[in-house]
MIVEX-105004 format. One record per residue (C-alpha): chain; x, z, y. Coordinates in steps of 0.1 Angstrom, whole numbers. Each point is the difference from the previous one (the first is absolute). Example, Ala and Ser with C-alpha at 12.3 -4.5 7.8 and 13.67 -1.06 7.14 Angstrom:
<rs>
<r "A", <123, 78, -45>>
<r "A", <14, -7, 34>>
</rs>
This chain:
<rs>
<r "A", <272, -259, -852>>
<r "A", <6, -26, 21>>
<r "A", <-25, 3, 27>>
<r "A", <-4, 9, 33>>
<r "A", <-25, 10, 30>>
<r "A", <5, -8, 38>>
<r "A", <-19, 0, 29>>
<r "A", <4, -13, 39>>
<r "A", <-19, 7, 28>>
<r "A", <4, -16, 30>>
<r "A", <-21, -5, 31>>
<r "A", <-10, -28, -13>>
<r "A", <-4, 3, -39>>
<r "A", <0, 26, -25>>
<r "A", <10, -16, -33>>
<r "A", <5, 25, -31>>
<r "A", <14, -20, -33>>
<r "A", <4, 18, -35>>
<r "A", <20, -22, -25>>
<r "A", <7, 5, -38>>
<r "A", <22, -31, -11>>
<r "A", <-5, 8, -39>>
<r "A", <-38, -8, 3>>
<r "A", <-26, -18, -11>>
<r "A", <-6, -22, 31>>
<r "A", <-30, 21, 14>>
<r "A", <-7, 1, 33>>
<r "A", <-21, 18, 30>>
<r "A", <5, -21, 30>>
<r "A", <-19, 2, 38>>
<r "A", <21, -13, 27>>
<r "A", <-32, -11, 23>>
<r "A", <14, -38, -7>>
<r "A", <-18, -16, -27>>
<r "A", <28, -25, -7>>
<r "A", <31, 25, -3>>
<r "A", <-23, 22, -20>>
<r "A", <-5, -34, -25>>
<r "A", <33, -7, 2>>
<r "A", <17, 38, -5>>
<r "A", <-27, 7, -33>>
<r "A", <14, -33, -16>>
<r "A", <37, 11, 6>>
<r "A", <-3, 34, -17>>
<r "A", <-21, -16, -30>>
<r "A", <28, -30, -4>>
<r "A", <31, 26, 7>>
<r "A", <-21, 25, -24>>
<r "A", <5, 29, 29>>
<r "A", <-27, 22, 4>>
<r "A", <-5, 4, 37>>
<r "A", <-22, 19, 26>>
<r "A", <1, -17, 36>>
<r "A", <-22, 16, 25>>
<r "A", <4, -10, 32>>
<r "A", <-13, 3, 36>>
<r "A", <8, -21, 29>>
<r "A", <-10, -14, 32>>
<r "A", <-16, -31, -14>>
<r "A", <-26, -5, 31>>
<r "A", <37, -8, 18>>
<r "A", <10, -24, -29>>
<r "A", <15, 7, -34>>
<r "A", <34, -4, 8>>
<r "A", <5, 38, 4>>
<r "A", <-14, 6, -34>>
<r "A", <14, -25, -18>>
<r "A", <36, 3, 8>>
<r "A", <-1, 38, -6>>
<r "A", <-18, -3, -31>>
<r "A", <32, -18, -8>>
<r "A", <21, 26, 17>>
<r "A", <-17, 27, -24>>
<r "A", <0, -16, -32>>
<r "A", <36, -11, 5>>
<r "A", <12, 36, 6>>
<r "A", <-21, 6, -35>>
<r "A", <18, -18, -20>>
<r "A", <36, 11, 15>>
<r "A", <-12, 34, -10>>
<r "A", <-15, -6, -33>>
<r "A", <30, -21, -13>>
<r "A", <24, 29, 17>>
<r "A", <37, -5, -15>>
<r "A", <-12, -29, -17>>
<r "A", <16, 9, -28>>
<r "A", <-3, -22, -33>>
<r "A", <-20, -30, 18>>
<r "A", <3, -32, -12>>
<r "A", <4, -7, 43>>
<r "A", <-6, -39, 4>>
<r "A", <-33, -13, -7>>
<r "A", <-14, -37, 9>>
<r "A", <-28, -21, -10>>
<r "A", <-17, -32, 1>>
<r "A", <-39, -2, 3>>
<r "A", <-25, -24, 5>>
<r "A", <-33, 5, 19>>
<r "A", <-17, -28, -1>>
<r "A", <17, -29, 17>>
<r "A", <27, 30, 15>>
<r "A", <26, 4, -14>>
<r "A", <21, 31, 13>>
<r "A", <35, 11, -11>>
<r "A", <9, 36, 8>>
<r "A", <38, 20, -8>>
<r "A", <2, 39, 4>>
<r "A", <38, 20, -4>>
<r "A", <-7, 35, 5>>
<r "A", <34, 0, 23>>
<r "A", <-10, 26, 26>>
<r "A", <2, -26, 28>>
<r "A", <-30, -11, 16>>
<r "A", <-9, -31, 4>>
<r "A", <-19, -24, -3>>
<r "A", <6, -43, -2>>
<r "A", <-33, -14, 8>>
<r "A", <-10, -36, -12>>
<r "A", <-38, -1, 0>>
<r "A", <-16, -30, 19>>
<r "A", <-38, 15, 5>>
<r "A", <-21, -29, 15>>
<r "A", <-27, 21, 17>>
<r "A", <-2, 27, 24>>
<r "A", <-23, 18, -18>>
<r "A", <-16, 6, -34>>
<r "A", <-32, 15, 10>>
<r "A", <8, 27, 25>>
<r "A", <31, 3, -9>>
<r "A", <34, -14, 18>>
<r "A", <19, -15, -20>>
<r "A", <32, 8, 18>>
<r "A", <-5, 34, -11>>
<r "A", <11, -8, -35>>
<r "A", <38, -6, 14>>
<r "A", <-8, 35, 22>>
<r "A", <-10, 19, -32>>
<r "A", <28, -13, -23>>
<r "A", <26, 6, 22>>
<r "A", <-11, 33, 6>>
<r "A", <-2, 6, -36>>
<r "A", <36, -12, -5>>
<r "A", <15, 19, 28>>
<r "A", <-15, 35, -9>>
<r "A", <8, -10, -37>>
<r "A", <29, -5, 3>>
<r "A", <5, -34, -22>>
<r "A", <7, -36, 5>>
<r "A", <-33, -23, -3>>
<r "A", <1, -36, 1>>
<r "A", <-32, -19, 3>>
<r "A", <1, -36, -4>>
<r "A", <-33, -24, 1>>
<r "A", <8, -30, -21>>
<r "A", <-36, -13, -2>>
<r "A", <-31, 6, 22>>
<r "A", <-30, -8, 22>>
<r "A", <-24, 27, -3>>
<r "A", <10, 25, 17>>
<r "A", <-18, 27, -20>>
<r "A", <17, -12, -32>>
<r "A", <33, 1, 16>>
<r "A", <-2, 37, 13>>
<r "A", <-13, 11, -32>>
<r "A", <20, -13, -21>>
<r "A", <33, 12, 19>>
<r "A", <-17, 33, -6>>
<r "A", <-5, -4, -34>>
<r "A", <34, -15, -2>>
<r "A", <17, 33, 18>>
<r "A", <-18, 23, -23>>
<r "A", <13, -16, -27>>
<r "A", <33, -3, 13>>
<r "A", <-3, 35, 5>>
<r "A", <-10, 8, -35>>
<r "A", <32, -10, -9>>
<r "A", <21, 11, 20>>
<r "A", <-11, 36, -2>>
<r "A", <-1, -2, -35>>
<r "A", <21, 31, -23>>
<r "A", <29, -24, -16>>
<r "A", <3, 21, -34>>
<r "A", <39, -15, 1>>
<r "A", <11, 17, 35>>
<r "A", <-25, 28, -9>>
<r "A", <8, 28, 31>>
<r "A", <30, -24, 13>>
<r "A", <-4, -13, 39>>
<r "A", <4, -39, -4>>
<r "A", <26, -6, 23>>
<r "A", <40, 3, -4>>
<r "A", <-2, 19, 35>>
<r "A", <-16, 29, -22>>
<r "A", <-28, 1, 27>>
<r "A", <-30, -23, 14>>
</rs>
């Protein structure tokens, strides 16, 4: 079973994730921001994980706080889910349109964080929500997760569209990536023997 529960608490958030990466793409999400709760129900049904993301946070401050450890969390998730990482296909990208967007995203499962950022977001907001959280959150993600994500915008001027579809672009990525490879079945992808 590839799955895995985590929680955070902080003085400023308390964030509890469960994760099953062989699901159905069902999800129970209330972060107390509308926008990252659109946006994280759309990743698990596009990566097809089920995921639970409850989360409380200091949102009368802003919804930084939240946001990036949301990210923290469900990074941490999937590290533990995937655990040796044993038999995954490990590299995952995709190409997908939203609209006039078009975003291109490229996961490797590599155990280094980080994250190359390309998104050109023309608003500072989409409702309430900043949109220079969406760099905060995937970078968070990517760090705790330990995997390289690139996120490149090569179309775009609504900036709704453009988040979105990087987040229905990761998920799908991610779909990928974590994917059982019935050739290396139980082998580590890497010549180091170790990700």
């Amino acid at each position: 079973m590839r799955t895995a529960e985590l929680r955070r608490t902080t003085g400023e958030t308390d964030v509890t994730v469960v994760l099953d990466l062989d699901g159905t793409g069902k999800s129970d999400i209330s972060t107390g921001c509308g926008f990252l709760d659109h946006m994280l129900t759309l990743f698990a049904r596009h990566g097809r994980f089920d995921l639970t993301v409850q989360a409380r946070g200091d949102t009368w401050v802003d919804d930084h706080h939240t946001v990036e450890d949301v990210g923290i969390v469900l990074g941490g998730a999937f590290a533990q889910a995937l655990g040796e990482k044993r038999g995954v296909t490990r590299y995952g990208s995709t190409l997908l349109p939203m609209d006039e967007a078009l975003i291109l995203t490229a996961v490797d499962l590599s155990g280094r964080g980080l994250l190359c950022y390309g998104l050109a977001i023309p608003t500072e907001k989409v409702g309430t929500f900043d949109t220079q959280l969406t760099e905060e959150f995937l970078n968070a993600f990517a760090r705790q997760a330990g995997l390289t994500l690139h996120v490149k915008q090569l179309a775009g001027t609504n900036s709704h569209h453009i988040i979105e579809g990087a987040f229905k672009s990761l998920a799908r990525s991610l779909r990928a990536a974590v994917a059982i490879d019935p050739a290396a079945a139980g082998e580590v992808p890497s010549t180091k023997g170790v990700l």
